[in-house]
Predicted model as a PDB file, atoms N, CA, C, CB and O in Angstrom, pLDDT in the B-factor column:
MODEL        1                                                                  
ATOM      1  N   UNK A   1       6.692 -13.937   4.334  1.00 71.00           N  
ATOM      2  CA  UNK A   1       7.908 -13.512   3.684  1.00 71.00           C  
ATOM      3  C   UNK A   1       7.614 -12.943   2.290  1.00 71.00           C  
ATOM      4  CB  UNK A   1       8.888 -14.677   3.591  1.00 71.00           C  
ATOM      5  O   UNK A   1       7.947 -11.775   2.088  1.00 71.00           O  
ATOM      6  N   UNK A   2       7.084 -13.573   1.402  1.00 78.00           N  
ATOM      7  CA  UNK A   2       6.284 -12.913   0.055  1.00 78.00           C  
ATOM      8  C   UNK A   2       5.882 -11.902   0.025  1.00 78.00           C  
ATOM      9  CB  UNK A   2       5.264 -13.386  -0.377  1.00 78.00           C  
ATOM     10  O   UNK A   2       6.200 -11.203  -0.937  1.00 78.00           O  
ATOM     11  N   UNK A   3       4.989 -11.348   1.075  1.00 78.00           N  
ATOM     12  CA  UNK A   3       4.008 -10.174   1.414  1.00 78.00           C  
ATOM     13  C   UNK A   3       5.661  -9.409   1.712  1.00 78.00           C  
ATOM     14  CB  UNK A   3       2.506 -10.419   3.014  1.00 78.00           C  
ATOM     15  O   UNK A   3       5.752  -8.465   0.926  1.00 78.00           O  
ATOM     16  N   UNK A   4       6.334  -9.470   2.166  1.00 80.00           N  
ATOM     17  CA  UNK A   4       7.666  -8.582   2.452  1.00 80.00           C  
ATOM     18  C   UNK A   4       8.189  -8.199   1.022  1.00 80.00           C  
ATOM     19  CB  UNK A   4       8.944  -9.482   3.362  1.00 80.00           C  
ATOM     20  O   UNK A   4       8.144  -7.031   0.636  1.00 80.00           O  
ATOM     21  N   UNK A   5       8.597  -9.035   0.386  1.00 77.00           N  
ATOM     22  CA  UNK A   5       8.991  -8.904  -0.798  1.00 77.00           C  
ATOM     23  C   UNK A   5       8.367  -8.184  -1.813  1.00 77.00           C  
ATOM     24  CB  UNK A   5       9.134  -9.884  -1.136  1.00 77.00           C  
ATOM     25  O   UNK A   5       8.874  -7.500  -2.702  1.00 77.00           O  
ATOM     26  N   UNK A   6       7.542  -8.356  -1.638  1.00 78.00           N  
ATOM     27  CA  UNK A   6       6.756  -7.770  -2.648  1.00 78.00           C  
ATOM     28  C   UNK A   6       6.075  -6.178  -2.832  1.00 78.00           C  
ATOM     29  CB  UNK A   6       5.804  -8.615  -2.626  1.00 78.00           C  
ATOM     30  O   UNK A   6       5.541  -5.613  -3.787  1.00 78.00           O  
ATOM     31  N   UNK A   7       6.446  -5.677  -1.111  1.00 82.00           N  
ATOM     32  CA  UNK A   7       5.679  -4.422  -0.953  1.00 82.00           C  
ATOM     33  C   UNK A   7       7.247  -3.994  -1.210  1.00 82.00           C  
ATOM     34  CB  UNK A   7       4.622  -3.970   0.614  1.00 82.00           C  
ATOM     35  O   UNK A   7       8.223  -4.611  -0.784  1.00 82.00           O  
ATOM     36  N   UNK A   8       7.269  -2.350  -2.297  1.00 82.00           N  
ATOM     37  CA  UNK A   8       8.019  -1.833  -2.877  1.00 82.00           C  
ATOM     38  C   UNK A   8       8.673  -0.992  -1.846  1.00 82.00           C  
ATOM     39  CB  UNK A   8       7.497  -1.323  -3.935  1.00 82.00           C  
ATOM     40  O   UNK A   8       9.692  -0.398  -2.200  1.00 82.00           O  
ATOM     41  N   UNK A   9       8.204  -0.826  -0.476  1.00 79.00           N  
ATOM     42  CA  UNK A   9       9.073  -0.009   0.244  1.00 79.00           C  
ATOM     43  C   UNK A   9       9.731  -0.559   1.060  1.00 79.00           C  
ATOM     44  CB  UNK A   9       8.591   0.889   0.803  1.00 79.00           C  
ATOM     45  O   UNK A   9      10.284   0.120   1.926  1.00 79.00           O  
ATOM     46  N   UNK A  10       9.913  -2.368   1.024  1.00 83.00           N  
ATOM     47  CA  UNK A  10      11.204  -2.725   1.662  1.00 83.00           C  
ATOM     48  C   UNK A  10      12.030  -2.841   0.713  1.00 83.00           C  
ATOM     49  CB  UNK A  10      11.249  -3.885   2.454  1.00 83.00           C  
ATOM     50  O   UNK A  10      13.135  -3.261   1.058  1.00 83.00           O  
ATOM     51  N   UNK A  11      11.885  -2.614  -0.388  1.00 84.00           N  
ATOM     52  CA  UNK A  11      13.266  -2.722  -2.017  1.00 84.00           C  
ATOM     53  C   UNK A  11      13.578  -1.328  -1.787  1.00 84.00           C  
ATOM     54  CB  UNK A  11      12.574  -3.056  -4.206  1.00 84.00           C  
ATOM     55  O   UNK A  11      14.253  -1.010  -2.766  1.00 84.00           O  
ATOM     56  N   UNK A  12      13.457  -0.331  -1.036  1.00 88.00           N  
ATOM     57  CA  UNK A  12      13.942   1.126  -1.225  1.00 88.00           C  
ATOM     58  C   UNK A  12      13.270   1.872  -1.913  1.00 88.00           C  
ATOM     59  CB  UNK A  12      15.083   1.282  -1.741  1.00 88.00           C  
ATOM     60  O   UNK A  12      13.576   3.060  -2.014  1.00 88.00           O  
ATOM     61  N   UNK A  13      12.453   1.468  -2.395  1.00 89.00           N  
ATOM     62  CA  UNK A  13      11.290   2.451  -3.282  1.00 89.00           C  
ATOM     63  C   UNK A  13      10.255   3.178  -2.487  1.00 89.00           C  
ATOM     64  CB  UNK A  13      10.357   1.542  -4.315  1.00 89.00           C  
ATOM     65  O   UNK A  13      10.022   2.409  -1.554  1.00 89.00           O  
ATOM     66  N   UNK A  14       9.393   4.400  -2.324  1.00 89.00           N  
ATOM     67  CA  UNK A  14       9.121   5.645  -2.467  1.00 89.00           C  
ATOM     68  C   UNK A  14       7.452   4.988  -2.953  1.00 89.00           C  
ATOM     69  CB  UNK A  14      10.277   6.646  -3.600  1.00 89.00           C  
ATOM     70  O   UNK A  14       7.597   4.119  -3.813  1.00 89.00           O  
ATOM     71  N   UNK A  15       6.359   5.163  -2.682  1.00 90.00           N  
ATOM     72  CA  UNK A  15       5.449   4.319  -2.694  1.00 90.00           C  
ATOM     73  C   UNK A  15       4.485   5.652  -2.887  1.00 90.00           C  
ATOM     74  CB  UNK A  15       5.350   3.215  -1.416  1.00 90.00           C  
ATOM     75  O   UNK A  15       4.265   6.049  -1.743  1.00 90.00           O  
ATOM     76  N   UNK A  16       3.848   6.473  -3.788  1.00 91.00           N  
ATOM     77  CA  UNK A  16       2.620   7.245  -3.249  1.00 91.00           C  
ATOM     78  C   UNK A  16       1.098   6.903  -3.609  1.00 91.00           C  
ATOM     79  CB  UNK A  16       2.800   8.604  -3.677  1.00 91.00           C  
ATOM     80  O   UNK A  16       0.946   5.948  -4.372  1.00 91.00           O  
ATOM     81  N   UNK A  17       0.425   7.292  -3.342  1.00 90.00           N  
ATOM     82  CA  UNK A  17      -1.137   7.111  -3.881  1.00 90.00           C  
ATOM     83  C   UNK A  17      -1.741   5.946  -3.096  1.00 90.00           C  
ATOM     84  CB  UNK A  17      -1.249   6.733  -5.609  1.00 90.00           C  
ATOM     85  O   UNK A  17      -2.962   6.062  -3.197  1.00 90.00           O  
ATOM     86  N   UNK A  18      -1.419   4.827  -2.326  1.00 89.00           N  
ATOM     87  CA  UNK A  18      -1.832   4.011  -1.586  1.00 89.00           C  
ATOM     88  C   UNK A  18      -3.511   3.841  -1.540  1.00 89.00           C  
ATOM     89  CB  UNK A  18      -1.210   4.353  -0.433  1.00 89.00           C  
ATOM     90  O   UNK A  18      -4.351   3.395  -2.321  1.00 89.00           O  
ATOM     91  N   UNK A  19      -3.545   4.647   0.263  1.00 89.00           N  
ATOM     92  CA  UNK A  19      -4.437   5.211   0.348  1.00 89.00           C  
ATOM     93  C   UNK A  19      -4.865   6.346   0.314  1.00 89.00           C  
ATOM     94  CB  UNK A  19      -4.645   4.956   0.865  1.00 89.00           C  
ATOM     95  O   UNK A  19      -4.100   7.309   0.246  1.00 89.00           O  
ATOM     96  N   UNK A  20      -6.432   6.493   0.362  1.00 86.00           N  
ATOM     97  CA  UNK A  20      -6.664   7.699  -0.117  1.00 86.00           C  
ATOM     98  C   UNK A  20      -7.896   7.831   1.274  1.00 86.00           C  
ATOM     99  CB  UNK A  20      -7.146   7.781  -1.989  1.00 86.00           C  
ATOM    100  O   UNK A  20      -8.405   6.815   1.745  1.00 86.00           O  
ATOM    101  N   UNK A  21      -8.261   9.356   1.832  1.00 85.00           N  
ATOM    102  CA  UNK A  21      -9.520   9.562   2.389  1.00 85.00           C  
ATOM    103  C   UNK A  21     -10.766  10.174   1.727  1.00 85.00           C  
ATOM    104  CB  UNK A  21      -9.283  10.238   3.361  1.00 85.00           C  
ATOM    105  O   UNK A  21     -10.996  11.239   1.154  1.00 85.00           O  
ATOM    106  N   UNK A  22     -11.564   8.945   2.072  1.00 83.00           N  
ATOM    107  CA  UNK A  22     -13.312   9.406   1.321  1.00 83.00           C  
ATOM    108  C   UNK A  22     -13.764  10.237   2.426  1.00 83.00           C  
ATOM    109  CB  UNK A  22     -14.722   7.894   1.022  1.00 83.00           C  
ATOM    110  O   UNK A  22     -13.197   9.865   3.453  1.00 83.00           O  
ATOM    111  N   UNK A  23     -14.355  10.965   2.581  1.00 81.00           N  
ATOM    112  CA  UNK A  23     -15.090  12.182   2.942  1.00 81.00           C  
ATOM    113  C   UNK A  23     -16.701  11.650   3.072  1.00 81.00           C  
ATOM    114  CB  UNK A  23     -14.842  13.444   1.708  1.00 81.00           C  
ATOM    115  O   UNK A  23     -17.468  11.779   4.026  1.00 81.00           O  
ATOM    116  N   UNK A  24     -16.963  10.880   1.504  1.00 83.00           N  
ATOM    117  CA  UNK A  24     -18.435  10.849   1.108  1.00 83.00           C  
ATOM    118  C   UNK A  24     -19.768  11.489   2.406  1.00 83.00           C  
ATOM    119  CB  UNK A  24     -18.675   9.063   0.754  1.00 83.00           C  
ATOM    120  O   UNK A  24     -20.602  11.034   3.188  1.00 83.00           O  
ATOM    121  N   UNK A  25     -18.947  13.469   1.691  1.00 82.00           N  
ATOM    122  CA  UNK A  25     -20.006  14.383   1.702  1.00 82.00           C  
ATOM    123  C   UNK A  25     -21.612  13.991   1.051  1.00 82.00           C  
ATOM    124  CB  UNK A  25     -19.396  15.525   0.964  1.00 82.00           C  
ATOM    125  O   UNK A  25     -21.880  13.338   0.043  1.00 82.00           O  
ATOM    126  N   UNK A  26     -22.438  14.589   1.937  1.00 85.00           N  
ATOM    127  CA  UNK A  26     -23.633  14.551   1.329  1.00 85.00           C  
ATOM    128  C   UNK A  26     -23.559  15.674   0.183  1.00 85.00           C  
ATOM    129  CB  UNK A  26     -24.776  14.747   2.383  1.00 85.00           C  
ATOM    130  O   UNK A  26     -23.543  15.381  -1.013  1.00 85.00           O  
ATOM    131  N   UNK A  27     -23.531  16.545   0.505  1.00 86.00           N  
ATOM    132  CA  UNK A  27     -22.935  17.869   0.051  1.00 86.00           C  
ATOM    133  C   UNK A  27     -21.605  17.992  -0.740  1.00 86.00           C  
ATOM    134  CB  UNK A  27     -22.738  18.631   1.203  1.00 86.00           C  
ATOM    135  O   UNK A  27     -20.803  18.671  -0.099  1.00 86.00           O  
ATOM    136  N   UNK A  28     -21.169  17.602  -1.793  1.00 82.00           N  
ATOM    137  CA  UNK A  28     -19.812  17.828  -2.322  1.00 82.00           C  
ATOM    138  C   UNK A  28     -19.184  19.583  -1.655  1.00 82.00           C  
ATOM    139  CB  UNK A  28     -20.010  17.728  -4.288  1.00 82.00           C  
ATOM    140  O   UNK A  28     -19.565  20.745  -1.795  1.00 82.00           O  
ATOM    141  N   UNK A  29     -18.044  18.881  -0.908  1.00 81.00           N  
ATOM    142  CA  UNK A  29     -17.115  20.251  -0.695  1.00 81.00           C  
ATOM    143  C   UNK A  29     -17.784  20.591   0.718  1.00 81.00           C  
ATOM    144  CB  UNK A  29     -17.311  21.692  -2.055  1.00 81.00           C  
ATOM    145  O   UNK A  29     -17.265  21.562   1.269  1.00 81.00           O  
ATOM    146  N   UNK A  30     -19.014  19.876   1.528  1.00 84.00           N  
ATOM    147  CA  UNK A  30     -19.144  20.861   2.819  1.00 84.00           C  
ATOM    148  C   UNK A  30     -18.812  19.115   3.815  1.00 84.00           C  
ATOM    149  CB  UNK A  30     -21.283  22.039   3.073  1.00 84.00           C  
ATOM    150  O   UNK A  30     -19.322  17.994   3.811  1.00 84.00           O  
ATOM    151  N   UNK A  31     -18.008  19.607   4.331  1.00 77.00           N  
ATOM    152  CA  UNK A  31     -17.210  17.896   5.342  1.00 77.00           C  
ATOM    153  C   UNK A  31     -18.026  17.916   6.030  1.00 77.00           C  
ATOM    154  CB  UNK A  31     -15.617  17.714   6.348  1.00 77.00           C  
ATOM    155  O   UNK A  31     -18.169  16.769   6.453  1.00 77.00           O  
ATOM    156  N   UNK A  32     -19.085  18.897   6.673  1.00 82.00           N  
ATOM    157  CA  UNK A  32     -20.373  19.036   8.039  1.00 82.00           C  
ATOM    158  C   UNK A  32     -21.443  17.755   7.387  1.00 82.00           C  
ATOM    159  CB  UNK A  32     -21.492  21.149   8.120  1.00 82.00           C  
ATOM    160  O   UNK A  32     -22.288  17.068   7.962  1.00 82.00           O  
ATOM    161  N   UNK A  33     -21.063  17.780   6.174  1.00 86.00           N  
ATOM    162  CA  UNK A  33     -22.267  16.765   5.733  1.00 86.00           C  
ATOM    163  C   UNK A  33     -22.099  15.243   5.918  1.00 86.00           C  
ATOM    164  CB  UNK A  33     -22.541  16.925   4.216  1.00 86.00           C  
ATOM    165  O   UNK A  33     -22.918  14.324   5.929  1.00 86.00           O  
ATOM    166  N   UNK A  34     -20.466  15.300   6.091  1.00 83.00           N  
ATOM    167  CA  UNK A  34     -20.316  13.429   5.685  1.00 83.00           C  
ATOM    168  C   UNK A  34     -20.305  12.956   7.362  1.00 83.00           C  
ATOM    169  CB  UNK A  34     -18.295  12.772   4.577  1.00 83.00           C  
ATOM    170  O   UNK A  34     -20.072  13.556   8.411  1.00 83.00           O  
ATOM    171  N   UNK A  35     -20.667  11.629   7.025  1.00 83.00           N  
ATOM    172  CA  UNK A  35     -20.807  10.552   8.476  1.00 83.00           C  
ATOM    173  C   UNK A  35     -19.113  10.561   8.854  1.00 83.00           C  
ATOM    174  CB  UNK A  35     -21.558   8.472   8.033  1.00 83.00           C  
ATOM    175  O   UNK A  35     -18.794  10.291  10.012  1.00 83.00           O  
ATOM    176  N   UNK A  36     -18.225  10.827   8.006  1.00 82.00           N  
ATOM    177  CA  UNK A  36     -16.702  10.910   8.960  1.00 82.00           C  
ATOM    178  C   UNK A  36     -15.974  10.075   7.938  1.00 82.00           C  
ATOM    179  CB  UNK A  36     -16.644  10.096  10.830  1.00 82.00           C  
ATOM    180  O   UNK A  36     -16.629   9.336   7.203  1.00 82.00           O  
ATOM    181  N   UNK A  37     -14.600  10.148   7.839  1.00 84.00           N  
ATOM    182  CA  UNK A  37     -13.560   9.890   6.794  1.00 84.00           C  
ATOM    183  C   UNK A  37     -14.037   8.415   6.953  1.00 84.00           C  
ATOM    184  CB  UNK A  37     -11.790  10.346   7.081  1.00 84.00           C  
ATOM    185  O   UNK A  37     -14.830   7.960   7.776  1.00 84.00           O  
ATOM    186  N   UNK A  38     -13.275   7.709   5.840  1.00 87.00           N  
ATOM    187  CA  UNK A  38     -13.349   6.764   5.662  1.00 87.00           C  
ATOM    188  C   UNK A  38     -11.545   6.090   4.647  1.00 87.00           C  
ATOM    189  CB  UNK A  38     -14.855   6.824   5.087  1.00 87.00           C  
ATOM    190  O   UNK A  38     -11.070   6.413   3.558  1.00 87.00           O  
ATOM    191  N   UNK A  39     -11.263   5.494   5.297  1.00 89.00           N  
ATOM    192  CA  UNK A  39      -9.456   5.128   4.493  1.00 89.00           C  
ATOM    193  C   UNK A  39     -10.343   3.882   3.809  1.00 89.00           C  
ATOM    194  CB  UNK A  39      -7.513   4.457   5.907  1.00 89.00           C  
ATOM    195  O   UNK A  39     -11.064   2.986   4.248  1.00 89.00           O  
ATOM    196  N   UNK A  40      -9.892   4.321   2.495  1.00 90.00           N  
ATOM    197  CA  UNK A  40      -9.780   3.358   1.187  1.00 90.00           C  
ATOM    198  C   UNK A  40      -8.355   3.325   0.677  1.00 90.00           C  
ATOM    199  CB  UNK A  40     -10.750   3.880  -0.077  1.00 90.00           C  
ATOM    200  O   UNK A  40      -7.422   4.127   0.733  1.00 90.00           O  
ATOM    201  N   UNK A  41      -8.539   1.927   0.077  1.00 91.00           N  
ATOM    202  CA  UNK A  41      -7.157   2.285  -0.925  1.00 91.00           C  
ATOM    203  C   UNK A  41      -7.408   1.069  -2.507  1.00 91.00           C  
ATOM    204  CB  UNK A  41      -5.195   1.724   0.287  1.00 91.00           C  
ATOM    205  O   UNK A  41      -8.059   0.116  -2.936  1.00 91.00           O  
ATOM    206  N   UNK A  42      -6.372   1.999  -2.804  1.00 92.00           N  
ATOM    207  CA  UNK A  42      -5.774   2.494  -4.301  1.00 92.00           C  
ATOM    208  C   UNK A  42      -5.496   0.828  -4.944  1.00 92.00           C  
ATOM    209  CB  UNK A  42      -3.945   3.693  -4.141  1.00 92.00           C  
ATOM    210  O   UNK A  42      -4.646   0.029  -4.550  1.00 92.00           O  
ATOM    211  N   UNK A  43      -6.109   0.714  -5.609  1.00 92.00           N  
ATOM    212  CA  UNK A  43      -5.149  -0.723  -6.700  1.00 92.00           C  
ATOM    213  C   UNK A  43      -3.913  -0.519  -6.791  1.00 92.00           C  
ATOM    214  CB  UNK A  43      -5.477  -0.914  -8.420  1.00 92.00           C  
ATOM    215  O   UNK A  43      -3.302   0.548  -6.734  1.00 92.00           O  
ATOM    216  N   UNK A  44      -3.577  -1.458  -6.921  1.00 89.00           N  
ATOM    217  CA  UNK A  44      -1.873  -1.593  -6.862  1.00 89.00           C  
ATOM    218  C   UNK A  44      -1.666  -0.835  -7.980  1.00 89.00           C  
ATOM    219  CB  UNK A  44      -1.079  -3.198  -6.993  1.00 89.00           C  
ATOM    220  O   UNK A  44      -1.048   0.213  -7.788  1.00 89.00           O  
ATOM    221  N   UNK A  45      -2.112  -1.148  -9.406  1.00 92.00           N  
ATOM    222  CA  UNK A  45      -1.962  -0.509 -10.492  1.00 92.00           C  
ATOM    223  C   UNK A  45      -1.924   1.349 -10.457  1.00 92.00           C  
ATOM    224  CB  UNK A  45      -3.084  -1.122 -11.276  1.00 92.00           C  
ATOM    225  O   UNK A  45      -1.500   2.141 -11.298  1.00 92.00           O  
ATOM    226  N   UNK A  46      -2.489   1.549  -9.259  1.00 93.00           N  
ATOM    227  CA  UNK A  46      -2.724   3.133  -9.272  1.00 93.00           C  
ATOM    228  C   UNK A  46      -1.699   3.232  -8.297  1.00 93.00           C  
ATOM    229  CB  UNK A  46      -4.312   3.852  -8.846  1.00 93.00           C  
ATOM    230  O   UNK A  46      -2.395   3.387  -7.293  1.00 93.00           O  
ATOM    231  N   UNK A  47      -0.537   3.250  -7.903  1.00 91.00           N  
ATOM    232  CA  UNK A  47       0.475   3.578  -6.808  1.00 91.00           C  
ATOM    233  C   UNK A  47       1.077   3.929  -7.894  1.00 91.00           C  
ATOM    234  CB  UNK A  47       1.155   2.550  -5.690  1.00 91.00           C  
ATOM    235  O   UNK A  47       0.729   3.614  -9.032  1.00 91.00           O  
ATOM    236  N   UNK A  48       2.241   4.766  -7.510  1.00 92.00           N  
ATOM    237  CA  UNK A  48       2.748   5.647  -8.198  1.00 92.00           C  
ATOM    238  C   UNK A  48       4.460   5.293  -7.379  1.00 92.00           C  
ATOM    239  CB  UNK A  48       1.831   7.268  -8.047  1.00 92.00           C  
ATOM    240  O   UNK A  48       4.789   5.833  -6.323  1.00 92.00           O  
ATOM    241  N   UNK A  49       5.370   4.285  -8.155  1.00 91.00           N  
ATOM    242  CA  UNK A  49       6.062   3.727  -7.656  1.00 91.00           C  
ATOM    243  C   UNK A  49       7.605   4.591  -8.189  1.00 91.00           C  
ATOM    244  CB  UNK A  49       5.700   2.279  -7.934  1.00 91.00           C  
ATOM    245  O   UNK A  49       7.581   5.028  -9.339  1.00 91.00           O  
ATOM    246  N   UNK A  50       9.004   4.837  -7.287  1.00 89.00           N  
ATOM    247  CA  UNK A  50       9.929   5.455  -7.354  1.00 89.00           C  
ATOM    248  C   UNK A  50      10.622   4.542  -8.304  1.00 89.00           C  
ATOM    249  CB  UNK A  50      10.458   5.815  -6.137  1.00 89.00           C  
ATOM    250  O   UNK A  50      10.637   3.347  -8.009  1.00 89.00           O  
ATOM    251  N   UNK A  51      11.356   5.043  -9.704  1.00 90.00           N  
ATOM    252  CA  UNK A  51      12.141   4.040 -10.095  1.00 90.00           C  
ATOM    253  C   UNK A  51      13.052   3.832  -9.661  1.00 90.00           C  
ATOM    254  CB  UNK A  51      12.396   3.988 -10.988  1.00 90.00           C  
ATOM    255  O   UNK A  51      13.607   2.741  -9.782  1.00 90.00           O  
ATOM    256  N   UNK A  52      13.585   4.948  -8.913  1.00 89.00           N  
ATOM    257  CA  UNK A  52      15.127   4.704  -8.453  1.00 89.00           C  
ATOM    258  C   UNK A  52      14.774   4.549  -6.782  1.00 89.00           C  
ATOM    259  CB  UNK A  52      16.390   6.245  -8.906  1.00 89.00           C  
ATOM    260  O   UNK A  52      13.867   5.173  -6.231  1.00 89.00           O  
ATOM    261  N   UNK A  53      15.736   3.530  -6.060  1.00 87.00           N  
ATOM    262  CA  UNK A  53      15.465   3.253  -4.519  1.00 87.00           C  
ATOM    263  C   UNK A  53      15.888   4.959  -4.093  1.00 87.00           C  
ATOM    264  CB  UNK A  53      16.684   1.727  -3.674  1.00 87.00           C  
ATOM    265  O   UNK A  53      16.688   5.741  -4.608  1.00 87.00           O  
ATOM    266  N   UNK A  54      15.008   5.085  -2.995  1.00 87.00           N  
ATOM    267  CA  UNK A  54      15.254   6.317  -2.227  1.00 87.00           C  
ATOM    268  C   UNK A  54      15.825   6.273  -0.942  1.00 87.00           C  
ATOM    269  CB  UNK A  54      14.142   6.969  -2.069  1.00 87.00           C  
ATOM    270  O   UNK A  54      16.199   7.334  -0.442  1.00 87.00           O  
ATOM    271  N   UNK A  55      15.974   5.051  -0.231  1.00 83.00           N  
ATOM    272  CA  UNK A  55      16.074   4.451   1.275  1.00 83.00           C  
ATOM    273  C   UNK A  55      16.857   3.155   1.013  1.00 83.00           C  
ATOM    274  CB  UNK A  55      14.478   4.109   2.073  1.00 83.00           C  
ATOM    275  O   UNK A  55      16.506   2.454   0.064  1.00 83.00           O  
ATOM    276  N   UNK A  56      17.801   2.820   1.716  1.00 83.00           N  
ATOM    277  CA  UNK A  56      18.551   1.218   1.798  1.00 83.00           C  
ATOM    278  C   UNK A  56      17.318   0.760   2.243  1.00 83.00           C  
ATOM    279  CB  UNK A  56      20.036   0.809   2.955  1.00 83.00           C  
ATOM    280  O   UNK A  56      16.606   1.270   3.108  1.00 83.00           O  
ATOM    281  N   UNK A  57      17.007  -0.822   1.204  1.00 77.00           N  
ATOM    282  CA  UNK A  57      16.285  -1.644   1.446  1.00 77.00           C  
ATOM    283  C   UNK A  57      16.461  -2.319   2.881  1.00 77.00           C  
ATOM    284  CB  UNK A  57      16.372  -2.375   0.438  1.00 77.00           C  
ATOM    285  O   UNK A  57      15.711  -3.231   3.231  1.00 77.00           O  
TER     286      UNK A  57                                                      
ENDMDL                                                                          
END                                                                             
């Protein structure tokens, strides 16, 4: 129930920057180089949160 509460997009808020995809090219900029995406994510501190609700909670 906490874990509910606490994530900003059941309060109606608009959530961006989360995650992000690593690439980690051998090669910066050629994708033929990397072993294949990889999903990381973002510190909470780095989300980029809606002040105003966008969606009924």
């Amino acid at each position: 129930m906490a874990a509910i509460l606490s994530n900003p997009r059941y309060t109606g808020r608009q959530v961006w920057n989360r995650p992000f995809t690593d690439h980690r090219e051998a090669v910066p900029g050629d994708k033929r180089s990397s072993d294949g995406p990889v999903r990381t994510w973002n510190t909470r501190s780095d989300w980029v949160i809606s002040q105003e609700p966008t969606h009924p909670a």
